[in-house]
C-alpha positions in Angstrom: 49.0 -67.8 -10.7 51.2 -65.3 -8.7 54.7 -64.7 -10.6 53.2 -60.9 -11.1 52.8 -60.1 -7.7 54.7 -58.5 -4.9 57.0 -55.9 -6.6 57.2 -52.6 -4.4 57.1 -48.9 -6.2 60.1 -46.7 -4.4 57.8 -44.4 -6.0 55.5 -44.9 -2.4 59.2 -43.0 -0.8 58.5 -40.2 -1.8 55.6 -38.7 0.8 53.7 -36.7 -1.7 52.6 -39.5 -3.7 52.4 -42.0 -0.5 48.7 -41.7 -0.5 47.8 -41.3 -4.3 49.6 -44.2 -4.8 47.6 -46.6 -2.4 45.3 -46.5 -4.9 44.1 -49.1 -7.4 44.3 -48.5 -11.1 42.0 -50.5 -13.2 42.2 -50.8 -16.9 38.7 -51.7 -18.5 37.8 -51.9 -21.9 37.3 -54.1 -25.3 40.0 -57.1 -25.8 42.2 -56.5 -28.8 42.4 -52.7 -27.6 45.5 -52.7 -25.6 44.8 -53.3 -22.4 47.7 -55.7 -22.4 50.3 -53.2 -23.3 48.5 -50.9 -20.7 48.9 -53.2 -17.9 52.3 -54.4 -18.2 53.8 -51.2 -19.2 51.9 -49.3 -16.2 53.1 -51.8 -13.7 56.7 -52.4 -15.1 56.6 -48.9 -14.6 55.5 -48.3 -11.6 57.0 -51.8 -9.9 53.3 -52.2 -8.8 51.6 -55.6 -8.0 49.0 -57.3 -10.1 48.1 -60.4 -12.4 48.2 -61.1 -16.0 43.7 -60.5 -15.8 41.8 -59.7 -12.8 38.1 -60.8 -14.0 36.8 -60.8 -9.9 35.8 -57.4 -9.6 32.4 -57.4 -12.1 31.6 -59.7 -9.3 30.3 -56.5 -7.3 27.7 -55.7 -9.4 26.0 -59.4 -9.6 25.7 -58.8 -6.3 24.4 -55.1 -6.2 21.7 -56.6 -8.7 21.1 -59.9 -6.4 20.6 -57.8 -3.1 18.3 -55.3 -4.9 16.4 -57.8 -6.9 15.7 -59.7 -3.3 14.8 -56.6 -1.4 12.5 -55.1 -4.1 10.8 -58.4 -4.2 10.1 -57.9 -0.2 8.8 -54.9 -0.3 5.8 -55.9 1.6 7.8 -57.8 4.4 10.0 -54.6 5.2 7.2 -52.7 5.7 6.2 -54.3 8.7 8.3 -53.0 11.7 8.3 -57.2 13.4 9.8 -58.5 10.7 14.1 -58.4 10.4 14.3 -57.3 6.7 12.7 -54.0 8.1 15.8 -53.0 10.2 18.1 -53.9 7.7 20.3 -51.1 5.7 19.8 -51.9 2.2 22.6 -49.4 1.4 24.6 -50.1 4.4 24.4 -54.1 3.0 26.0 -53.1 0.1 28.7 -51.3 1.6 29.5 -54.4 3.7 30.0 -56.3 0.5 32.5 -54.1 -1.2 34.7 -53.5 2.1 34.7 -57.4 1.9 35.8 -57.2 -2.1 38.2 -54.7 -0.7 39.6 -57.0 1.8 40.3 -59.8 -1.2 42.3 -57.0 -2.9 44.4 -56.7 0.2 45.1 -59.7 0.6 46.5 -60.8 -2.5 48.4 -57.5 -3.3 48.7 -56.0 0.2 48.5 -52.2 1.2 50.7 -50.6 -1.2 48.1 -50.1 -4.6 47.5 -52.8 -6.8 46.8 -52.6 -10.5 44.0 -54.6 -12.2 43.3 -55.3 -15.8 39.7 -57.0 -16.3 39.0 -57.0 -20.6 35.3 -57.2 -22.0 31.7 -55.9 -21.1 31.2 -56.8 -17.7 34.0 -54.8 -16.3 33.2 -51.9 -17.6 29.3 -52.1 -16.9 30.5 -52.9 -13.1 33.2 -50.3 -13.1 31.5 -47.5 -11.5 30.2 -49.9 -8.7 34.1 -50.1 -7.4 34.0 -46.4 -6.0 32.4 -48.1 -3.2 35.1 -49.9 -2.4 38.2 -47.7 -3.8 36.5 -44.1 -3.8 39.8 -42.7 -5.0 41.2 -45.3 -7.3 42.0 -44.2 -11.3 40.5 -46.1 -14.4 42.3 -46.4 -17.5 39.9 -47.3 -20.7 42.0 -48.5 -23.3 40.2 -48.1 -26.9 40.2 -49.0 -30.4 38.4 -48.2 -33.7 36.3 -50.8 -34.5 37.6 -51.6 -38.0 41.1 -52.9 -36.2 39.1 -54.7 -33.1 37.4 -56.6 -35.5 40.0 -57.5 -37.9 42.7 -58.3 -34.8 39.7 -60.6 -33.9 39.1 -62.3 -36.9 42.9 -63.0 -36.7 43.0 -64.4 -33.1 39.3 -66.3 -33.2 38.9 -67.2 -36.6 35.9 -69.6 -36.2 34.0 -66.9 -34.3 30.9 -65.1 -35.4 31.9 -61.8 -37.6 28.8 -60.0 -36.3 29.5 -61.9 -32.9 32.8 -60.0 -32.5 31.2 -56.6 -33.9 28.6 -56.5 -30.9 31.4 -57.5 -28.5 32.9 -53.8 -29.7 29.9 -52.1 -29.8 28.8 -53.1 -26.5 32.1 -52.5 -24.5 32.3 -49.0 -26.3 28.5 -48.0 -25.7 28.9 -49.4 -22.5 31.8 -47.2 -21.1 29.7 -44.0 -22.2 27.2 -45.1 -19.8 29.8 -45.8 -17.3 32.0 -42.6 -17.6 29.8 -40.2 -16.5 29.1 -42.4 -13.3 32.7 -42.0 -12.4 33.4 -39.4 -9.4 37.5 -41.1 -9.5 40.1 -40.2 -11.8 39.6 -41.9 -15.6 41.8 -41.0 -19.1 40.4 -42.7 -22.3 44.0 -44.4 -24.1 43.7 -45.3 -27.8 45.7 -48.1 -29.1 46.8 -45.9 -32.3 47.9 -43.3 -30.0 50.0 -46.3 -27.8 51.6 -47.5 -31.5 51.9 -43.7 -33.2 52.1 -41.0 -30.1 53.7 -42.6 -27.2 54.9 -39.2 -25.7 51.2 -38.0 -25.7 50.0 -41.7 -23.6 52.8 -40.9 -21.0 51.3 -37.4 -20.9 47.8 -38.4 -20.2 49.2 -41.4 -17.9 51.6 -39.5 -15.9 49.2 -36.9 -15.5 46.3 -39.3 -14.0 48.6 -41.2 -12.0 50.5 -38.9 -10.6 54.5 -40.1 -11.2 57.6 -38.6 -10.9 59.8 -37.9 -14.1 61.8 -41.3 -13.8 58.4 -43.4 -14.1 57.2 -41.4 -17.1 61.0 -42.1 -19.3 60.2 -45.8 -17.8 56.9 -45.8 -19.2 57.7 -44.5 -22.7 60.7 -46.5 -22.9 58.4 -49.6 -22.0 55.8 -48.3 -24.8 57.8 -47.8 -27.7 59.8 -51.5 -27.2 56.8 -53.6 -26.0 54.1 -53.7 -29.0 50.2 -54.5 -28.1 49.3 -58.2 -28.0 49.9 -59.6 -31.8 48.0 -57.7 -33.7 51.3 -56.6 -36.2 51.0 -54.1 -38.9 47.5 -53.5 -37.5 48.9 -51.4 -34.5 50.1 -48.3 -36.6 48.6 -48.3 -39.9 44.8 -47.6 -40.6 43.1 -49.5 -42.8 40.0 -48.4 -44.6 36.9 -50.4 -44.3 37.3 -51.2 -48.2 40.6 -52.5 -47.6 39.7 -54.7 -44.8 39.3 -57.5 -46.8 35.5 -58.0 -45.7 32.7 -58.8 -47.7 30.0 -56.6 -48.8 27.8 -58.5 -46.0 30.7 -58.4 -43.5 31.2 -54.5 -44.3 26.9 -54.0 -44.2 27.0 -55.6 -41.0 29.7 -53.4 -39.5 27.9 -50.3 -40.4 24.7 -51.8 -38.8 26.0 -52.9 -36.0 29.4 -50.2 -34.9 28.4 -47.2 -37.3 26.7 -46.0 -34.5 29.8 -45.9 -31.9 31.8 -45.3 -34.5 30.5 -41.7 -34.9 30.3 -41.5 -30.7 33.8 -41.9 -30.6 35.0 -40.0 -33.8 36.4 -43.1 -35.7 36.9 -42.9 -39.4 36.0 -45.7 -41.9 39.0 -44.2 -44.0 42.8 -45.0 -43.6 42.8 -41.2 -41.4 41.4 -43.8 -38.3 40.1 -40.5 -37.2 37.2 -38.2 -38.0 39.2 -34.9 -39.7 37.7 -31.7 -37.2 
């Protein structure tokens, strides 16, 4: 699946952004959150090279876990100066493995910055774990109250578990503020209301992380007030109160339980104000 690939930014002309612009962006975060309106507007944008969904890079931290797992295990063996595992760089292993995750990057997109969009949990537990290969690449986490994850959802996976697709929130949202502070690279949190309601203020924070001259940033807004966020209609720009939600009393129980907790993290509402007021 390549028809997204091989577009060149005249952006990378201009010598001040050259460098910056080498770098991979990845966009992490919850599906139903607009990470799809994130990636194509960023790389329409930016005539930057990248696929519909990455999903390879999470790859880097089964590894990280497999290599420390087997050394840990062999503690006992690498203590003895005759045996191999003793003279091997644990760290220096590792560092091996994400030049070679690097290399797979290059080849597919080449030398001139790629940008990668991987949904769900496991990119953004493994996001920190791609400094090692991109030290100076930029992270976009797109977000979303939970009340509108949920419902979007329910819409596109009816015959899924409601609590199922509450944990899938609250994981990818508690996960991120275990990630973020990890992060030594460039990051800006992007909610979905603010892509449907403030475009002006996205290209702000966007322009500002990436770096773009004035011609990218009228692209970008143009791009984000035509192109609306995967199918999720009137749910895009206008809060909905958890007692409007059309849940039941166990549905709306369960959502406290289970995302009250992020919720308040993240200053989401349960009214029709989406956010917390102050």
């Amino acid at each position: 699946m390549g028809a997204d690939i091989g577009h060149k930014s005249r952006l990378f002309c201009r010598s001040r952004d050259r460098d910056s612009m080498k770098d991979p962006i990845f966009i992490v975060g919850s599906g139903r959150s607009g990470t799809s309106v994130l990636l194509n507007t960023i790389r329409k944008s930016l005539e930057i090279p990248g696929h519909g969904e990455g999903h390879f890079f999470p790859l880097i931290r089964e590894v990280n876990r497999t290599i420390n797992g087997y050394f840990d295990r062999r503690k006992a063996q690498a203590e003895n100066e005759r045996h191999l595992l003793h003279h091997v760089d644990v760290k220096g292993f590792r560092k091996q493995f994400a030049a070679t995750i690097r290399d797979v990057y290059k080849a597919q997109y080449g030398t001139e910055g790629f940008i990668d969009k991987t949904p769900g949990l496991q990119g953004v537990k493994a996001i920190p774990q791609m400094q090692a290969a991109f030290p100076n690449m930029r992270v976009v986490f797109a977000k979303r109250r939970g009340i509108e994850v949920v419902r979007s959802a329910m819409r596109k996976f009816p015959h899924a578990d409601f609590k199922t697709h509450c944990e899938i929130w609250r994981d990818c949202m508690a996960s991120w503020a275990v990630s973020r502070p990890k992060l030594r690279c460039g990051y800006v949190e992007i909610d979905q209301f603010d892509i449907a309601n403030a475009p002006e203020k996205v290209v702000d924070k966007l322009g500002a992380l990436l770096e773009i001259e004035d011609g990218a940033r009228e692209r970008m807004l143009s791009f984000f007030k035509s192109d609306r966020p995967q199918s999720s209609g009137s749910l895009n720009s206008v809060p909905c109160s958890i007692d409007n939600a059309d849940w039941s009393e166990d549905q709306i129980q369960s959502f406290r339980e289970i995302c009250g907790g992020m919720m308040d993290v993240y200053g989401y509402s349960e009214s029709d104000q989406y956010f917390k007021s102050g």
